[in-house]
DSSP file (Angstrom, degrees, kcal/mol; ACC not computed):
  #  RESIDUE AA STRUCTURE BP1 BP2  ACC     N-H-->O    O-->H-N    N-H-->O    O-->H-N    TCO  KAPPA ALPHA  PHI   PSI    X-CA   Y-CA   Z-CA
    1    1 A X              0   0    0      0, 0.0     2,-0.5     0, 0.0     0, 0.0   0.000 360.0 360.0 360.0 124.6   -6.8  -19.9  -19.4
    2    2 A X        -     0   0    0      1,-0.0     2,-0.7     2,-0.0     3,-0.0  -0.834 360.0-129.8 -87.6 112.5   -8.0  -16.4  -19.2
    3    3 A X        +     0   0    0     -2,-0.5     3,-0.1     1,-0.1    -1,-0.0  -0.575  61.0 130.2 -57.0  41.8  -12.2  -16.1  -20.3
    4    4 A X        +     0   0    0     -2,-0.7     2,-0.3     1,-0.2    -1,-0.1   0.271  18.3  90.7 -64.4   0.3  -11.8  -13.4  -22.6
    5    5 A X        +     0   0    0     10,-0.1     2,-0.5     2,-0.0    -1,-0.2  -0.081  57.1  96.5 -98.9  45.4  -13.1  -13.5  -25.9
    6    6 A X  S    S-     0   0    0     -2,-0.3     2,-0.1    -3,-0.1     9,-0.0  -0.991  70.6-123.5-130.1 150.6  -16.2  -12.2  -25.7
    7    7 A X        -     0   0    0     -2,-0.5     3,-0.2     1,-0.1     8,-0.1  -0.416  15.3-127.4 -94.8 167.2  -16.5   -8.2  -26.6
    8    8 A X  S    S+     0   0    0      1,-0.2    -1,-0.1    -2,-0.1    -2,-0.0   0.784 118.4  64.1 -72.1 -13.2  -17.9   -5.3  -24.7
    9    9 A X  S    S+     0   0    0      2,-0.0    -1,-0.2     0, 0.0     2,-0.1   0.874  95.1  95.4 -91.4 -49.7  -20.0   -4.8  -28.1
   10   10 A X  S    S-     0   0    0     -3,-0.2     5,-0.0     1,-0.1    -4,-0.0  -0.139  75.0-131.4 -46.6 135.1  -21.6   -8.6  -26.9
   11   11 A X     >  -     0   0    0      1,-0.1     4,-1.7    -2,-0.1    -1,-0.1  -0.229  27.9-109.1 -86.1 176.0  -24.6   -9.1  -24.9
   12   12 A X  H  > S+     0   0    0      1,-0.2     4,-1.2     2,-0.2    -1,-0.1   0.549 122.1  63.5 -83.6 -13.9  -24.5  -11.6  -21.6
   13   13 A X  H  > S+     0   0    0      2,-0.2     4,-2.1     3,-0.1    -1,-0.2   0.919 101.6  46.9 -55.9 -65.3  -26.5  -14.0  -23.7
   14   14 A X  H  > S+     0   0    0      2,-0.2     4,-3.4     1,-0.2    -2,-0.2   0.841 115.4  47.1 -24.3 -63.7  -23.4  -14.2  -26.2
   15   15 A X  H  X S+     0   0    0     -4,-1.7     4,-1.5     1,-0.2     3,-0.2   0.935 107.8  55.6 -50.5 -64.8  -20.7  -14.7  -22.9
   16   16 A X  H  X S+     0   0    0     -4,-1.2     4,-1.0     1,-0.3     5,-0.3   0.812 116.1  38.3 -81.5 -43.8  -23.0  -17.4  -21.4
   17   17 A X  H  X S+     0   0    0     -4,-2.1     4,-2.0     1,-0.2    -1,-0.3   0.961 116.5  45.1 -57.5 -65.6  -22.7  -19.4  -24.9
   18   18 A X  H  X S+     0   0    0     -4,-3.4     4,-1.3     2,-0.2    -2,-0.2   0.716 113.7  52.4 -61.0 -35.2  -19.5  -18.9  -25.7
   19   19 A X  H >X S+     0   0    0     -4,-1.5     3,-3.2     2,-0.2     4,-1.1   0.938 114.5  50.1 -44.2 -82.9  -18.6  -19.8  -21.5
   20   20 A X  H >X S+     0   0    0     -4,-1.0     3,-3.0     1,-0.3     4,-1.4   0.590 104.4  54.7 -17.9 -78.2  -20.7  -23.1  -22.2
   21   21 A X  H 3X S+     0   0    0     -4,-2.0     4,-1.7     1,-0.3    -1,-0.3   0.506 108.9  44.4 -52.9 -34.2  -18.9  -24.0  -25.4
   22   22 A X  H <X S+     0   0    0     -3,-3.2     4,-2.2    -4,-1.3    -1,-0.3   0.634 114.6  54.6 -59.2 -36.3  -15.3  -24.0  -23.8
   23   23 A X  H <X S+     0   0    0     -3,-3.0     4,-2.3    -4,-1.1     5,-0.2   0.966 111.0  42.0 -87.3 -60.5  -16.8  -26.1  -20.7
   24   24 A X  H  X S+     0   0    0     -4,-1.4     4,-2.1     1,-0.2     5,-0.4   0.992 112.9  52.0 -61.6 -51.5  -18.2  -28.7  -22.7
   25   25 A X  H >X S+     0   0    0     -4,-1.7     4,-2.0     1,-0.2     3,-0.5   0.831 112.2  45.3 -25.6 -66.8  -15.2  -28.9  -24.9
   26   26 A X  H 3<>S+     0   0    0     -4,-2.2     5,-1.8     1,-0.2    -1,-0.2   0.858 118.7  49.1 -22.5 -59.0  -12.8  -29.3  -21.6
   27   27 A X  H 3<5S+     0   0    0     -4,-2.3     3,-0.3     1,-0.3    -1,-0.2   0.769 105.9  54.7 -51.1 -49.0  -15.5  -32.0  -20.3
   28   28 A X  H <<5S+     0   0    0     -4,-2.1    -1,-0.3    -3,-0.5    -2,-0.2   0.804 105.6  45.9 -69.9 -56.7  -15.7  -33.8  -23.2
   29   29 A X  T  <5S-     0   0    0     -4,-2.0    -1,-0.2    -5,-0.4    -2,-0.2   0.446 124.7-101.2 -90.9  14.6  -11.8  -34.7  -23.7
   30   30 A X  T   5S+     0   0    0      1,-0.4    -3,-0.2    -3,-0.3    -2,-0.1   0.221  74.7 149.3 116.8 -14.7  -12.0  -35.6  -19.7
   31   31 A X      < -     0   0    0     -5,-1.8    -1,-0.4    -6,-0.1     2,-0.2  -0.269  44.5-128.1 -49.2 119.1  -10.5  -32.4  -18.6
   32   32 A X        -     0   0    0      1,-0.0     2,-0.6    -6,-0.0    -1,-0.1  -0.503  27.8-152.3 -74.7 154.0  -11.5  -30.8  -15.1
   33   33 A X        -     0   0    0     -2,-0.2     2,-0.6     2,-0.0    -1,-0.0  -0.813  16.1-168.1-144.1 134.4  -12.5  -27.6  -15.3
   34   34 A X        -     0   0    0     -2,-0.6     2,-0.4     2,-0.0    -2,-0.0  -0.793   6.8-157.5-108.6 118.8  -12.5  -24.6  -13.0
   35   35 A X        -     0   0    0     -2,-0.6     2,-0.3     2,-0.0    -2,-0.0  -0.865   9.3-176.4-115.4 152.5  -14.1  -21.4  -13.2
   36   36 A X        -     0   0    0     -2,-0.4     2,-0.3     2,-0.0    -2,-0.0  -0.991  10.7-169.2-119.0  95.8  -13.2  -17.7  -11.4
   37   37 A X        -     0   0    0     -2,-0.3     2,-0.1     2,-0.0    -2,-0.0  -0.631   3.0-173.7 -94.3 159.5  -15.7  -14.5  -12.1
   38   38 A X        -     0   0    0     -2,-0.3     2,-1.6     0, 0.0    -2,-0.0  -0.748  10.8-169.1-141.6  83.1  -14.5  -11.2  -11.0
   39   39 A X        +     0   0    0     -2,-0.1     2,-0.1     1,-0.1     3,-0.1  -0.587  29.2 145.0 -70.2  94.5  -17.0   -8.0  -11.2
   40   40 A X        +     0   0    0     -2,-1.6     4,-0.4     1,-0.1    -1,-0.1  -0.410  19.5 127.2-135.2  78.8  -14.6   -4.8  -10.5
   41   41 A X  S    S+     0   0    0     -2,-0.1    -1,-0.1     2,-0.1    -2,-0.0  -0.198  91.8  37.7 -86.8  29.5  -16.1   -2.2  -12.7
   42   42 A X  S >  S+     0   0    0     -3,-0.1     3,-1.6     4,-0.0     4,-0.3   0.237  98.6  91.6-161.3 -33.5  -16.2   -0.2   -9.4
   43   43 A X  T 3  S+     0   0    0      1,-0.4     3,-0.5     2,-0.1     2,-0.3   0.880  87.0  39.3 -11.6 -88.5  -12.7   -1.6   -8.1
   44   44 A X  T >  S+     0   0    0     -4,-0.4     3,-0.8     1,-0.2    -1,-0.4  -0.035  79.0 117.1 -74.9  25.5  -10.4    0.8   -9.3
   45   45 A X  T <  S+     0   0    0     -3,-1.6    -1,-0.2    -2,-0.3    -2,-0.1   0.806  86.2  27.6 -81.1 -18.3  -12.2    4.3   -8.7
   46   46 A X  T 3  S+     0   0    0     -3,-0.5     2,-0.3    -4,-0.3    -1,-0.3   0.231  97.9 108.9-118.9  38.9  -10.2    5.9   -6.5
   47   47 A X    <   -     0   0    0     -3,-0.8     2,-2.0     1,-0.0     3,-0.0  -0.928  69.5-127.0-114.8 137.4   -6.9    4.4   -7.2
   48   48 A X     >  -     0   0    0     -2,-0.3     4,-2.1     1,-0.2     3,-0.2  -0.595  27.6-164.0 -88.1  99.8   -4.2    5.9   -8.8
   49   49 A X  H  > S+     0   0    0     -2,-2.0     4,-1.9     2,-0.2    -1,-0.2   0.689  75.9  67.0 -70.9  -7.8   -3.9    3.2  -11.2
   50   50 A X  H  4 S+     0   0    0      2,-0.2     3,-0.4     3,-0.1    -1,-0.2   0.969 111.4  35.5  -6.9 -86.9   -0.3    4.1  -12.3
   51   51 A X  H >> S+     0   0    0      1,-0.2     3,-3.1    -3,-0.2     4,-1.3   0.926 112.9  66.0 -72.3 -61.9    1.1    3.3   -9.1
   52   52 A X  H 3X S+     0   0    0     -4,-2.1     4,-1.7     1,-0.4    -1,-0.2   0.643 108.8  33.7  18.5 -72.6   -1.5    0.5   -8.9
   53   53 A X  H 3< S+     0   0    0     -4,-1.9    -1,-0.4    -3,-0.4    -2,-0.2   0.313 115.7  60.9 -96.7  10.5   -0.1   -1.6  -11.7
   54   54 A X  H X> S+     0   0    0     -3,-3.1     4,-2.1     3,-0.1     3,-0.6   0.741 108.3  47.9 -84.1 -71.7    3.8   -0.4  -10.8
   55   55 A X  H 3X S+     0   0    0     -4,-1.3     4,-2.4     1,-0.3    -2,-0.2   0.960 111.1  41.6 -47.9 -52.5    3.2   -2.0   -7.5
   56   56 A X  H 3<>S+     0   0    0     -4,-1.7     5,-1.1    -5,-0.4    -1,-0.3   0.968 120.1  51.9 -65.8 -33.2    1.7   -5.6   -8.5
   57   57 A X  H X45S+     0   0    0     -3,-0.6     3,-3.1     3,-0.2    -1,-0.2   1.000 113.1  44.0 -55.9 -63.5    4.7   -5.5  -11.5
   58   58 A X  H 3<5S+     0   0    0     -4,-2.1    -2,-0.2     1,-0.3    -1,-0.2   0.709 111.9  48.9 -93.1 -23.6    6.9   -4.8   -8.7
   59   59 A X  T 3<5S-     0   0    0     -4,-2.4    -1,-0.3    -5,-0.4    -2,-0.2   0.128 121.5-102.0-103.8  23.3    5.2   -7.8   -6.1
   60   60 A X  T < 5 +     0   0    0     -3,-3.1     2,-0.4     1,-0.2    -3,-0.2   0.921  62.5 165.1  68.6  62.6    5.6  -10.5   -9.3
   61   61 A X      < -     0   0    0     -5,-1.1    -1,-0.2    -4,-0.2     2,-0.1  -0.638  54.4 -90.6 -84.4 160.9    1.7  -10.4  -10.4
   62   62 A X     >  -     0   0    0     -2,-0.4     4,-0.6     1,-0.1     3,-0.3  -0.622  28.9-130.7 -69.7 115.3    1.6  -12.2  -14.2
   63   63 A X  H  > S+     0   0    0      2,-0.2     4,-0.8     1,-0.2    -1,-0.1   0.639 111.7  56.7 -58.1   6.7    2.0   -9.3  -16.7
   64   64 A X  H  > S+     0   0    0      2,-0.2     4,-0.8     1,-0.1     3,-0.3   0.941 105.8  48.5 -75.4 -56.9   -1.1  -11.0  -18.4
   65   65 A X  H  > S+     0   0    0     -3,-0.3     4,-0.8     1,-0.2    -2,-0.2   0.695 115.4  45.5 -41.5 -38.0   -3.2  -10.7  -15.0
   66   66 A X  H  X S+     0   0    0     -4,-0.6     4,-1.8     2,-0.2    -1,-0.2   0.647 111.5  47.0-106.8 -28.4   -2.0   -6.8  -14.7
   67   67 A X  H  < S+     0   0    0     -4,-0.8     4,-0.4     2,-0.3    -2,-0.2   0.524 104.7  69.4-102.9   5.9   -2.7   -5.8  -18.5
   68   68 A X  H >< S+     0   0    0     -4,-0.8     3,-0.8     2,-0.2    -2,-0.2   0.923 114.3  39.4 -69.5 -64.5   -6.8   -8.1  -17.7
   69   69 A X  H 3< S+     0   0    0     -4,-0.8    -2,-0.3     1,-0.3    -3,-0.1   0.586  94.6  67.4 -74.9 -27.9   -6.9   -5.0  -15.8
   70   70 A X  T 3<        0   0    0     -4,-1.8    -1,-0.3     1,-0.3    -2,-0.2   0.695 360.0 360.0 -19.8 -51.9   -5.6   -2.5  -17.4
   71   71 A X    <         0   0    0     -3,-0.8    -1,-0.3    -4,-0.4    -2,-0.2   0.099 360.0 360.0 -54.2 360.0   -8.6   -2.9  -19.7
């Protein structure tokens, strides 16, 4: 599951609830649960992201994973 639903419009307060609420759910019906952060607002600035997201298409990356980024 891809952590997305919180808007840029949201504060970090907002994320941190909304995280929680998904984690206890998981917890709760017995489910483990694992989580992954990524900061790359600085990642991509000198990449021609074109070819960027042609290549990872083109080396099987998940179109879900490639259009996370895209954003």
């Amino acid at each position: 599951m891809i952590f997305n639903s919180v808007s840029k419009n949201m504060g970090c307060s907002h994320a941190i609830f909304v995280l929680r609420q998904y984690v206890e759910y998981f917890v709760t019906q017995g489910s483990n649960v694992y989580l992954a952060t990524l900061d790359a607002t600085k990642a991509f600035d000198r990449v021609n992201n074109i070819q960027l997201f042609h290549k990872m298409a083109h080396y099987g990356v998940p179109v879900h994973v490639i259009k996370l980024l895209m954003n």
